[in-house]
C-alpha positions as CSV (number, residue, x, y, z in Angstrom):
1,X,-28.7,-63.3,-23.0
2,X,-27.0,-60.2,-23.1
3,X,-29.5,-58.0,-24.4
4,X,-32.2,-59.6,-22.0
5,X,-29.9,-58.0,-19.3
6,X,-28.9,-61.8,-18.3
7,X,-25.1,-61.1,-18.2
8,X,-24.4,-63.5,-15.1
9,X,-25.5,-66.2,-17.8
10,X,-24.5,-64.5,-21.0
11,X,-20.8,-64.5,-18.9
12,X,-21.3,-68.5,-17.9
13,X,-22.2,-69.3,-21.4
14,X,-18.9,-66.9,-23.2
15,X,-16.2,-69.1,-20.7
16,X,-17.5,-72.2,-21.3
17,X,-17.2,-71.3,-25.2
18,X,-13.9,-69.7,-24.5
19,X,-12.7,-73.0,-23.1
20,X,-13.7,-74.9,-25.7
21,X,-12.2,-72.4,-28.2
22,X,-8.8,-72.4,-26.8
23,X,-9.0,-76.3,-26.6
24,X,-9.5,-76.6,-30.3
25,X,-7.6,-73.4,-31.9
26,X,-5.3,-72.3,-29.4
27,X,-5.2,-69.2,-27.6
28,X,-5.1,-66.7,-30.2
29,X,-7.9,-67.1,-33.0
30,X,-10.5,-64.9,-33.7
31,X,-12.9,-66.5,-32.1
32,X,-11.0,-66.4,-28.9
33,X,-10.7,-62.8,-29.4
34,X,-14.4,-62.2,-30.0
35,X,-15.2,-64.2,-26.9
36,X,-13.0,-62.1,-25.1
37,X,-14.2,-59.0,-25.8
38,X,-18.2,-60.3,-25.5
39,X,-16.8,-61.4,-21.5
40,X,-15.4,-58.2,-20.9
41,X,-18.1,-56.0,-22.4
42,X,-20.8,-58.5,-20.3
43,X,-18.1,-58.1,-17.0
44,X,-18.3,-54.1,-18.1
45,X,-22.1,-54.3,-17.3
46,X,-22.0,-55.8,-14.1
47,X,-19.5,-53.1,-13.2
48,X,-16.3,-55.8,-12.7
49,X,-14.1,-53.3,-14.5
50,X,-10.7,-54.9,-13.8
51,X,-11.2,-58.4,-14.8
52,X,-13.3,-56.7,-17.8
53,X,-10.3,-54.3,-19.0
54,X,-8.2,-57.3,-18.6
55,X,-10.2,-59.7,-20.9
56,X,-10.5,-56.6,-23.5
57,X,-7.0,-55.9,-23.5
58,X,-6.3,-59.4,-24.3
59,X,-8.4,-59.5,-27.4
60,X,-6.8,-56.4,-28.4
61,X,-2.9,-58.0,-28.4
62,X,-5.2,-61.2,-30.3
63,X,-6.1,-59.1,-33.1
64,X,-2.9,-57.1,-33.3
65,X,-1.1,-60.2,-33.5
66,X,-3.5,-61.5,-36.0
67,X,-4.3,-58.5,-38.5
68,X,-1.6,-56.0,-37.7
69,X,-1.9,-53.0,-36.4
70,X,-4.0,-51.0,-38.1
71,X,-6.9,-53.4,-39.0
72,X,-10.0,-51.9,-38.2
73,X,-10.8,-55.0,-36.1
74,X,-8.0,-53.6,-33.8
75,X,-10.0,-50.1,-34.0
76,X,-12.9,-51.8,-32.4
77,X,-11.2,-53.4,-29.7
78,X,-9.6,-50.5,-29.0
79,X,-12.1,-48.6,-28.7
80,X,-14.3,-51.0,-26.7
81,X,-10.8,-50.9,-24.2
82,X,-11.3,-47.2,-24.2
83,X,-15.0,-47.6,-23.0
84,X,-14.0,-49.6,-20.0
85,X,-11.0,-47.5,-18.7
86,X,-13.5,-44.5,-19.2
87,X,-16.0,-46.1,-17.0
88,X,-12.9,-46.7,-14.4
89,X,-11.7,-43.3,-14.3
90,X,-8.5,-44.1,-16.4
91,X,-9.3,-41.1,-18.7
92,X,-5.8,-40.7,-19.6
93,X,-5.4,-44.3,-20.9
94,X,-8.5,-44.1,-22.7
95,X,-7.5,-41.2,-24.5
96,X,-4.5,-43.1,-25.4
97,X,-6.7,-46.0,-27.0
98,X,-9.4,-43.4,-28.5
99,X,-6.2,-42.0,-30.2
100,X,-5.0,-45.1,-31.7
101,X,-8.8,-46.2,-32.7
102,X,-8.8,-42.5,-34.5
103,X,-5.5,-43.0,-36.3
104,X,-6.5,-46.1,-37.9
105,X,-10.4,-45.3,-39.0
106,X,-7.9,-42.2,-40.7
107,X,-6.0,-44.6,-42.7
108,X,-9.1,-46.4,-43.6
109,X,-10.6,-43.3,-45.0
110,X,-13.6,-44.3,-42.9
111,X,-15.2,-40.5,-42.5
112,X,-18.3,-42.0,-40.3
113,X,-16.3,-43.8,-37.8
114,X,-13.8,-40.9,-37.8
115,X,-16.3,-38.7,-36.7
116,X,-17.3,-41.3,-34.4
117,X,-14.1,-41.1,-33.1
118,X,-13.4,-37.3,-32.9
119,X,-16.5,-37.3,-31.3
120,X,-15.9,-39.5,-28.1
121,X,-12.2,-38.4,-28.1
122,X,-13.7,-34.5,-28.0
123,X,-15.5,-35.3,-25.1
124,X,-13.0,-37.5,-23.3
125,X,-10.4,-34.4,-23.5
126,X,-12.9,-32.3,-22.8
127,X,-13.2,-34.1,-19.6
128,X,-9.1,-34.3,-19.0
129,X,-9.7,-30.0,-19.6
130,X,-7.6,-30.3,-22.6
131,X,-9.8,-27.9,-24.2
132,X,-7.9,-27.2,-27.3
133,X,-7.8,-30.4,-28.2
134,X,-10.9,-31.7,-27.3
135,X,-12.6,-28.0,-29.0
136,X,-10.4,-29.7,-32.2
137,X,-12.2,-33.0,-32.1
138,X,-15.4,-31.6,-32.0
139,X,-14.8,-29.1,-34.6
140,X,-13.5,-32.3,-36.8
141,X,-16.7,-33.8,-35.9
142,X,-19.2,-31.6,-36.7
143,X,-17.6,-30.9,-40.4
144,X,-17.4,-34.5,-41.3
145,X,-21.4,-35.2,-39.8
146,X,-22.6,-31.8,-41.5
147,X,-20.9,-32.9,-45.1
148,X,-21.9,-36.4,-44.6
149,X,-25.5,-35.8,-43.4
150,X,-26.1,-32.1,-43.8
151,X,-26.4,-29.2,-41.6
152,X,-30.1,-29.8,-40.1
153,X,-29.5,-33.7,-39.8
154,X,-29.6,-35.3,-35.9
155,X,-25.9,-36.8,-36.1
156,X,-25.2,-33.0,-37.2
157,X,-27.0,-31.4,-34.7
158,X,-25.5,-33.3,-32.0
159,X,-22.4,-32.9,-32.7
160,X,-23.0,-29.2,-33.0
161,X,-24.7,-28.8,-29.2
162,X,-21.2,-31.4,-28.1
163,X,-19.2,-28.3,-29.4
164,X,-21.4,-25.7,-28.2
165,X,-21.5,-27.2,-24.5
166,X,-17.6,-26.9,-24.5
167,X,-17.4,-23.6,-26.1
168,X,-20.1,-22.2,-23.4
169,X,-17.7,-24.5,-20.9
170,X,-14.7,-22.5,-21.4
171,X,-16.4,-19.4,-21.7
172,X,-18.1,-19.7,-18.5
173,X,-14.3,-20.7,-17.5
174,X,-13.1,-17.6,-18.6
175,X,-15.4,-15.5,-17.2
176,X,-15.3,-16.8,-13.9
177,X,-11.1,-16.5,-14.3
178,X,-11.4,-12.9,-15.2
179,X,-14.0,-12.1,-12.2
180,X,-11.3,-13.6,-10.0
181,X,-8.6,-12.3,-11.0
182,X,-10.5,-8.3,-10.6
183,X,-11.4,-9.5,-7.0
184,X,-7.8,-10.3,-6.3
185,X,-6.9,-6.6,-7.6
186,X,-9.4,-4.7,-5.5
187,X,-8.1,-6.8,-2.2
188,X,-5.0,-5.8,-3.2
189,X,-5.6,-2.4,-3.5
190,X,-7.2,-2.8,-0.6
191,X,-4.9,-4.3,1.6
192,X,-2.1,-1.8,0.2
193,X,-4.9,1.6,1.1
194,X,-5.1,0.5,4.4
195,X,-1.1,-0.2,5.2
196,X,-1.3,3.4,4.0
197,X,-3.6,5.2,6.2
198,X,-2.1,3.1,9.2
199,X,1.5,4.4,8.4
200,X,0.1,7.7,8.4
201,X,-1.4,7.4,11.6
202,X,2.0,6.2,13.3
203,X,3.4,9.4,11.6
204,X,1.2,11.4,13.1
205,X,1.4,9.9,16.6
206,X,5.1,10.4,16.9
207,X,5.1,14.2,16.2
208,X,5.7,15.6,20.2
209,X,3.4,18.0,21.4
210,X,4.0,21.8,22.2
């Protein structure tokens, strides 16, 4: 129902089965927590972002409490979080969850979902204007897809033009920073060249006539 674009009936159909779930198993099995995260992501769609970061964050606490922290179940529904709260304008909180997503696909050793990761956490600081960090993401990114895929690959080449666009960003940044800063001079000098030639004139004016 979902993919037809049906989500007002995809969302029907996911509480009804919810109920039923948390009749039978309780409130925290897995199947709760996949039913969870298929309401939220369906509630994401028809833009209900609260009620959708609410049912998300739910089956995130379901999976911690079921496989531990760093399960890569609880990567997923992190990261699935962190989609929402983007879409919200919670970048900071998204980060957050990004972040934790990142550390565990790390300790799994999983290069193609680290990259994955590095990559959406690049842009998501790029978007905060943490441009160090993000610029480190990206880099990260674009090393792992280039080994994994090679240099002329489309993973690799995307994640090359995602590092390029911040690199031009900051430039431009830069640029624009130093073009300021030279205006603010020459004002300056301005401003001071004129109190000059003023004081001057007063001088001049209060030297009595013979």
């Amino acid at each position: 129902l979902r993919a037809q674009g049906q989500n007002g009936e995809a969302i029907k159909f996911f509480r009804q089965s919810l109920e039923i779930h948390e009749r039978e198993e309780g409130t925290s099995s897995v199947a709760v927590a996949n039913l969870c995260s298929s309401i939220g992501l369906a509630l994401f769609s028809t833009s209900n972002l609260q009620e959708a970061e609410h049912m998300l964050k739910r089956c995130l606490e379901i999976k911690k409490e079921l496989f531990g922290e760093h399960h890569d179940q609880v990567a997923s529904a992190a990261n699935n979080l962190a989609i929402v709260l983007k879409g919200a304008g919670n970048l900071e909180d998204a980060a957050r969850y990004l972040g934790l997503a990142l550390r565990i696909y790390e300790a799994g050793n999983d290069a193609a979902k680290v990259a994955t990761a590095c990559s959406n956490l690049g842009l998501l600081h790029h978007s905060l204007k943490n441009f160090d960090e993000a610029q480190v993401h990206l880099e990260r990114c674009l090393a792992l897809r280039q080994k994994e895929f090679g240099v002329e690959a489309s993973a690799s080449v995307k994640a090359a033009a995602q590092l390029d666009q911040l690199v031009q960003h900051r430039q431009a940044l830069k640029h624009k920073e130093k073009r300021s800063k030279q205006r603010e001079e020459r004002e300056a000098k301005g401003a001071s060249s004129s109190v000059t030639s003023m004081s001057d004139r007063g001088e001049a004016a209060s030297v009595p006539s013979t």
